[in-house]
mmCIF file of the C-alpha atoms, coordinates in Angstrom:
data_MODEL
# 
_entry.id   MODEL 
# 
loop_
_atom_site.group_PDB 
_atom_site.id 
_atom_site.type_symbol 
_atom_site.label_atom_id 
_atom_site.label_alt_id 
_atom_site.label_comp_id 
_atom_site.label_asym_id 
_atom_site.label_entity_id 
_atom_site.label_seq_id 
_atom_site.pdbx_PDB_ins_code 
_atom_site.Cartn_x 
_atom_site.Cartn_y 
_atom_site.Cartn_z 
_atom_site.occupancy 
_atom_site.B_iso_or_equiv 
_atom_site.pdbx_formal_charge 
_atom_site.auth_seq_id 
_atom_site.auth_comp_id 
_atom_site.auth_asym_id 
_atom_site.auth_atom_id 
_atom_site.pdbx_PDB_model_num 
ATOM 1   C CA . UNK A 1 1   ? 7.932  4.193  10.062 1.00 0.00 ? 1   UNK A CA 1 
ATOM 2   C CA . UNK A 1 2   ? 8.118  7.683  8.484  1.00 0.00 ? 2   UNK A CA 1 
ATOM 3   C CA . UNK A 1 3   ? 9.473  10.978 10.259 1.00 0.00 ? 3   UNK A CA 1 
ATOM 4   C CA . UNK A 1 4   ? 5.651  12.596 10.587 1.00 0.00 ? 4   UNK A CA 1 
ATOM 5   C CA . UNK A 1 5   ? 4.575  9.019  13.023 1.00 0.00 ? 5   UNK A CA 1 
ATOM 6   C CA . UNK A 1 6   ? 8.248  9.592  14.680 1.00 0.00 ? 6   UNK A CA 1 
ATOM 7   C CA . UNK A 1 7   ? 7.279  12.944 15.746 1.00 0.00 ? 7   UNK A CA 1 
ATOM 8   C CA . UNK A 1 8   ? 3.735  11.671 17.052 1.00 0.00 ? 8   UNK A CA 1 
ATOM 9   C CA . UNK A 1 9   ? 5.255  9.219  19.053 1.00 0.00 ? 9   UNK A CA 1 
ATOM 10  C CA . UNK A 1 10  ? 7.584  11.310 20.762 1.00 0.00 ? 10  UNK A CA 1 
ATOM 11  C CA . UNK A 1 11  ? 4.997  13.655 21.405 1.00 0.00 ? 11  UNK A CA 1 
ATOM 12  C CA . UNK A 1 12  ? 3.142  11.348 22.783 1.00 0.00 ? 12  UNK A CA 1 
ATOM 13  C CA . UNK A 1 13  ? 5.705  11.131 25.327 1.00 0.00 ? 13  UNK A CA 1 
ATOM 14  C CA . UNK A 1 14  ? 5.944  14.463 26.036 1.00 0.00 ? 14  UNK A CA 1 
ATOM 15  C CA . UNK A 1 15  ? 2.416  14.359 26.915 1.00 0.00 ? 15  UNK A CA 1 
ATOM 16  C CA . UNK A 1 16  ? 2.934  11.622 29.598 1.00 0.00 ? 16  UNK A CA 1 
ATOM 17  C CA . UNK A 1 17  ? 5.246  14.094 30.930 1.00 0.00 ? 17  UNK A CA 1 
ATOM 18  C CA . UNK A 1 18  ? 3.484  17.112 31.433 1.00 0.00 ? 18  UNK A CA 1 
ATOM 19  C CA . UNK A 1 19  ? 0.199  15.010 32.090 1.00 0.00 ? 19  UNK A CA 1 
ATOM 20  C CA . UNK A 1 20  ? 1.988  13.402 35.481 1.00 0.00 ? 20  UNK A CA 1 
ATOM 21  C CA . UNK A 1 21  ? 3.912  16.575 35.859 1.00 0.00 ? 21  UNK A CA 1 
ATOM 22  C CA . UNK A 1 22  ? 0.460  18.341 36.462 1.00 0.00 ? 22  UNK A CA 1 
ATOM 23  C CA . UNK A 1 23  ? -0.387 16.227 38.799 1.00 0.00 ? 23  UNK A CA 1 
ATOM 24  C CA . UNK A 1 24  ? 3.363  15.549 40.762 1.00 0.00 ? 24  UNK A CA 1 
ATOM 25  C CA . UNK A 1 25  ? 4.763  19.403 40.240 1.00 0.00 ? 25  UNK A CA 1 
ATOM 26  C CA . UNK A 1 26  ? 5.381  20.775 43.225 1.00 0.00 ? 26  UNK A CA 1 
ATOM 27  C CA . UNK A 1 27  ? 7.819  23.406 42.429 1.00 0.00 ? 27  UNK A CA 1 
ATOM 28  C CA . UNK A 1 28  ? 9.465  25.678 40.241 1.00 0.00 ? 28  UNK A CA 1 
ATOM 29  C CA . UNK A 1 29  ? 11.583 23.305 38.458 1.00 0.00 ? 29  UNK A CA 1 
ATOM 30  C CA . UNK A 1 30  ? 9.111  20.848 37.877 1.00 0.00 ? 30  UNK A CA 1 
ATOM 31  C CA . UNK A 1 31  ? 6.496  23.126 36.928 1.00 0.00 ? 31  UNK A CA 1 
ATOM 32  C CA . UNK A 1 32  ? 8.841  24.745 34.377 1.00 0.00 ? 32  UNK A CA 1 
ATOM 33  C CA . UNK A 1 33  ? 9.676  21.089 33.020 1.00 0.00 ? 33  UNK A CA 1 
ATOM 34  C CA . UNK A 1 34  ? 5.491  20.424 32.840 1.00 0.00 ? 34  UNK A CA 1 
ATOM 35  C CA . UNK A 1 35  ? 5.026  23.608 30.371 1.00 0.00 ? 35  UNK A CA 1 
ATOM 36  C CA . UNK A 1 36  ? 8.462  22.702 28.409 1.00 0.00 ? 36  UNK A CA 1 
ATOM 37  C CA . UNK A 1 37  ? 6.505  19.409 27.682 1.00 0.00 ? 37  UNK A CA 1 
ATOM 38  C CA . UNK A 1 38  ? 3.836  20.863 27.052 1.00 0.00 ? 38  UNK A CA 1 
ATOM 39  C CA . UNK A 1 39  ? 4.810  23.230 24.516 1.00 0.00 ? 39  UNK A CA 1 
ATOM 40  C CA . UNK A 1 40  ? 7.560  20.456 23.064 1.00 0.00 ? 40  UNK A CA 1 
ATOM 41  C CA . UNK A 1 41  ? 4.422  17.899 22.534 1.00 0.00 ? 41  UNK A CA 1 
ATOM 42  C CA . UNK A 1 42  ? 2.120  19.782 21.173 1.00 0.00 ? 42  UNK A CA 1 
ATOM 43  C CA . UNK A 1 43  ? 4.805  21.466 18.596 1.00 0.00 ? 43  UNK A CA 1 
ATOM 44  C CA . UNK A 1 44  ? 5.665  17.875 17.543 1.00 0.00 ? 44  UNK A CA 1 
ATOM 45  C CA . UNK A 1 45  ? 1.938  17.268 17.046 1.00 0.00 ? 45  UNK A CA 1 
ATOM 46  C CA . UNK A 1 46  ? 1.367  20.179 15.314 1.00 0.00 ? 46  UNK A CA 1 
ATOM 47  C CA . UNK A 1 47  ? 4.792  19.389 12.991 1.00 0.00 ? 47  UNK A CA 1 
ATOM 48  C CA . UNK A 1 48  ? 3.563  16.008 12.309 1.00 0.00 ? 48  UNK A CA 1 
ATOM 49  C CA . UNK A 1 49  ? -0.061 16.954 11.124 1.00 0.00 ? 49  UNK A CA 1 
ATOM 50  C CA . UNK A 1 50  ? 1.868  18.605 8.183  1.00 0.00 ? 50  UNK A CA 1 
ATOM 51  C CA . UNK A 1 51  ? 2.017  15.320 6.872  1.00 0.00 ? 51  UNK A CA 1 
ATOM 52  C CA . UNK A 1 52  ? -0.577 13.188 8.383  1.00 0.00 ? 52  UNK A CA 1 
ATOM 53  C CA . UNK A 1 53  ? -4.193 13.256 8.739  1.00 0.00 ? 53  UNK A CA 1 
ATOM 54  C CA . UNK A 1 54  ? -5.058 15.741 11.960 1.00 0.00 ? 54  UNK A CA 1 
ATOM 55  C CA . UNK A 1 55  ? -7.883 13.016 13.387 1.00 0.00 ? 55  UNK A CA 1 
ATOM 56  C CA . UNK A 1 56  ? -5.648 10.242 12.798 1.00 0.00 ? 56  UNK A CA 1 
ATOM 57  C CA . UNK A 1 57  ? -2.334 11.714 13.912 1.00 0.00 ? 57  UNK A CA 1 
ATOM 58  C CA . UNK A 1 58  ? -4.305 13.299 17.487 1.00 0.00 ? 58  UNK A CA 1 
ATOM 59  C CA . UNK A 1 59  ? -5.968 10.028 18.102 1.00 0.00 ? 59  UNK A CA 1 
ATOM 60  C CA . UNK A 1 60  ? -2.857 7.803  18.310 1.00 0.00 ? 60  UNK A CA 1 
ATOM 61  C CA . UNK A 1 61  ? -1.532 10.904 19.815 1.00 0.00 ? 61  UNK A CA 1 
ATOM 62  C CA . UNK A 1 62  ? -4.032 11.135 22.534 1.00 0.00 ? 62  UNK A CA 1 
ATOM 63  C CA . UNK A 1 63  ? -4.124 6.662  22.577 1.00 0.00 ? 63  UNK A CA 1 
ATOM 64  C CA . UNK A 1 64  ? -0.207 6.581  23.482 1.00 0.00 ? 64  UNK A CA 1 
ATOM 65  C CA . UNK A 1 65  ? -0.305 9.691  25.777 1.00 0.00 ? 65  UNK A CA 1 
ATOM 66  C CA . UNK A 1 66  ? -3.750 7.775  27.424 1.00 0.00 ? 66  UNK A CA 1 
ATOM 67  C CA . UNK A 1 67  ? -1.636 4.272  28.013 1.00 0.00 ? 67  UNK A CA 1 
ATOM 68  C CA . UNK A 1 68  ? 1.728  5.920  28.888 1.00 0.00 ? 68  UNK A CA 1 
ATOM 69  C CA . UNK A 1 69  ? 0.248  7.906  31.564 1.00 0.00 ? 69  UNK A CA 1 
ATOM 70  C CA . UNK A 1 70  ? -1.980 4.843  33.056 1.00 0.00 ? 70  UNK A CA 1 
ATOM 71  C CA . UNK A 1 71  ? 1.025  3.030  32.976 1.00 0.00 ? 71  UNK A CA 1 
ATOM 72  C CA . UNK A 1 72  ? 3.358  5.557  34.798 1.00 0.00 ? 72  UNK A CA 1 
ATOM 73  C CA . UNK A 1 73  ? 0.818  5.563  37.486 1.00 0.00 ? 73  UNK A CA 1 
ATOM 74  C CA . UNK A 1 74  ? 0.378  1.952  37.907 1.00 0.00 ? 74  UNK A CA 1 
ATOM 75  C CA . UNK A 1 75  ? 4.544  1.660  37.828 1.00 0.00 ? 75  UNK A CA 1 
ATOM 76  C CA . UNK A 1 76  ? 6.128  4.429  39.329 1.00 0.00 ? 76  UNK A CA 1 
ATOM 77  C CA . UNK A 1 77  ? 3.399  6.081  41.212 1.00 0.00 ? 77  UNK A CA 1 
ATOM 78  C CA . UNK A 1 78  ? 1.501  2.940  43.196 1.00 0.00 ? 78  UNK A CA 1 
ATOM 79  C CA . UNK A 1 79  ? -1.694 3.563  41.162 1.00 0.00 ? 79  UNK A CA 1 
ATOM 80  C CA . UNK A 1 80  ? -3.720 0.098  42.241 1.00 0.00 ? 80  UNK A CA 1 
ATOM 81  C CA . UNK A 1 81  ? -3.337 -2.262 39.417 1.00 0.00 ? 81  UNK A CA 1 
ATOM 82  C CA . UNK A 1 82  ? -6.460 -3.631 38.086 1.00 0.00 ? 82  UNK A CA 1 
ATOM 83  C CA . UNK A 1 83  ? -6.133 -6.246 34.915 1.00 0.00 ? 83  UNK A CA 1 
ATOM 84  C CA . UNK A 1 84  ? -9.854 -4.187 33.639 1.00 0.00 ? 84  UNK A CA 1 
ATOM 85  C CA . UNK A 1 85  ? -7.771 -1.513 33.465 1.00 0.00 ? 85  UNK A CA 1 
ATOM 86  C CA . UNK A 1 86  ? -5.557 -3.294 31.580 1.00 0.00 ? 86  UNK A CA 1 
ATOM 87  C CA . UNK A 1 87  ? -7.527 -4.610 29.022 1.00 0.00 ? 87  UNK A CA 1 
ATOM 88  C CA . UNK A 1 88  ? -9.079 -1.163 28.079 1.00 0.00 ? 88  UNK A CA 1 
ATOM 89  C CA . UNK A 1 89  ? -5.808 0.637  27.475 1.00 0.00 ? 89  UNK A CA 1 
ATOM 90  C CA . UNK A 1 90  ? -4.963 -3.127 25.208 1.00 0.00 ? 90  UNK A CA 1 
ATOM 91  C CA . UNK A 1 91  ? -8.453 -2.311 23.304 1.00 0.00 ? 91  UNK A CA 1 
ATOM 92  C CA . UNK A 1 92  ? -7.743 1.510  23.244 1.00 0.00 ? 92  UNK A CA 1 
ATOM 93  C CA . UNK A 1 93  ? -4.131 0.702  21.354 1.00 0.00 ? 93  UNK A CA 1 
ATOM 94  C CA . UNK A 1 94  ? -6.184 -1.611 19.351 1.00 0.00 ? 94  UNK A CA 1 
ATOM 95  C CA . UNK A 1 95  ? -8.215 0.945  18.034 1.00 0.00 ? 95  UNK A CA 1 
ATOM 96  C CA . UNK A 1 96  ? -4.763 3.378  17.747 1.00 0.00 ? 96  UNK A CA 1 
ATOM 97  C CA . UNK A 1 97  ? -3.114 0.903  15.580 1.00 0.00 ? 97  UNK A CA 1 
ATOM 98  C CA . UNK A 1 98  ? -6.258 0.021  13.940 1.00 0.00 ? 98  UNK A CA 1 
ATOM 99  C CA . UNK A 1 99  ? -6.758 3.747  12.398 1.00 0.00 ? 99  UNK A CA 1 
ATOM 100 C CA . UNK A 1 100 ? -3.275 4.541  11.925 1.00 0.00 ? 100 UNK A CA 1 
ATOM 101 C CA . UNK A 1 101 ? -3.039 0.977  9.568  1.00 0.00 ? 101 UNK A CA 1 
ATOM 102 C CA . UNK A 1 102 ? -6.369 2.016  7.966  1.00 0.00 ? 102 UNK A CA 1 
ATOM 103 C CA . UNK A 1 103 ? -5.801 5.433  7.274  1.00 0.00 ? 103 UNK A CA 1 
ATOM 104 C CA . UNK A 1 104 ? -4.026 6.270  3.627  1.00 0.00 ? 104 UNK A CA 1 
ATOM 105 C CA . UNK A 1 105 ? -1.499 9.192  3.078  1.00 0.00 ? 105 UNK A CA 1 
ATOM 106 C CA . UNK A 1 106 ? -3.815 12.627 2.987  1.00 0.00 ? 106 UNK A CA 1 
ATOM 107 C CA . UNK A 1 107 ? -4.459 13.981 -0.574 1.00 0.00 ? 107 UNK A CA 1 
ATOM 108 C CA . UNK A 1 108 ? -2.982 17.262 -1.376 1.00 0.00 ? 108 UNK A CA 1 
ATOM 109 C CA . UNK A 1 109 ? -5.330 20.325 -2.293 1.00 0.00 ? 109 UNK A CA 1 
ATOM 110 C CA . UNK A 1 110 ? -6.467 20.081 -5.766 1.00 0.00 ? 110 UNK A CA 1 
ATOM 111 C CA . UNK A 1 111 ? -5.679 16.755 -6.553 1.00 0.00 ? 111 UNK A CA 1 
ATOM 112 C CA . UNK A 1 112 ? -8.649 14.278 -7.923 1.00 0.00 ? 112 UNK A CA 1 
ATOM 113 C CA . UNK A 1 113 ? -9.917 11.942 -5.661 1.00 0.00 ? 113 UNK A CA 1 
# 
């Protein structure tokens, strides 16, 4: 896997982060750890999309934030599990690792097609 997907990834887990910590912040601290991960996941998105398609690299970015943050709540915050549930994050990640296989490296400005 090559540094740009990396950085996707662990944006993507940035954006679990500040996703539950909108929803769990209750204070100072944690608010000010929500907009670090904010600003950290987004940065890594934006760093990555040097190199990688921007539709691509946001969809698996917004697939893996999606399922991290379903997950978290079913886990750690007692979120009823529901195996439907379940199956549409599994067919969400489907269609994740179905564009990032499909998608070819971006052609640079200028060069024939």
């Amino acid at each position: 896997m090559n540094r740009a997907w990396s950085l996707v990834i662990l944006g993507s887990l940035f954006e679990v982060g500040w996703v539950i910590g909108l929803k769990h912040s209750n204070d100072v601290i944690t608010w000010t750890g929500t907009i670090i991960a904010i600003i950290l996941s987004f940065a890594l998105l934006i760093k990555a999309t040097s190199k990688l398609a921007v539709g691509t690299a946001y969809a698996v970015f917004t697939g893996l934030g999606t399922t991290g943050t379903v997950l978290m709540e079913m886990l750690v915050f007692g979120e009823p599990f529901k195996i439907l549930k379940l199956l549409l994050i599994l067919i969400l990640l489907t269609g994740v690792i179905g564009l990032k296989v499909v998608t070819g490296k971006p052609q640079k400005e200028g060069s024939e097609g």
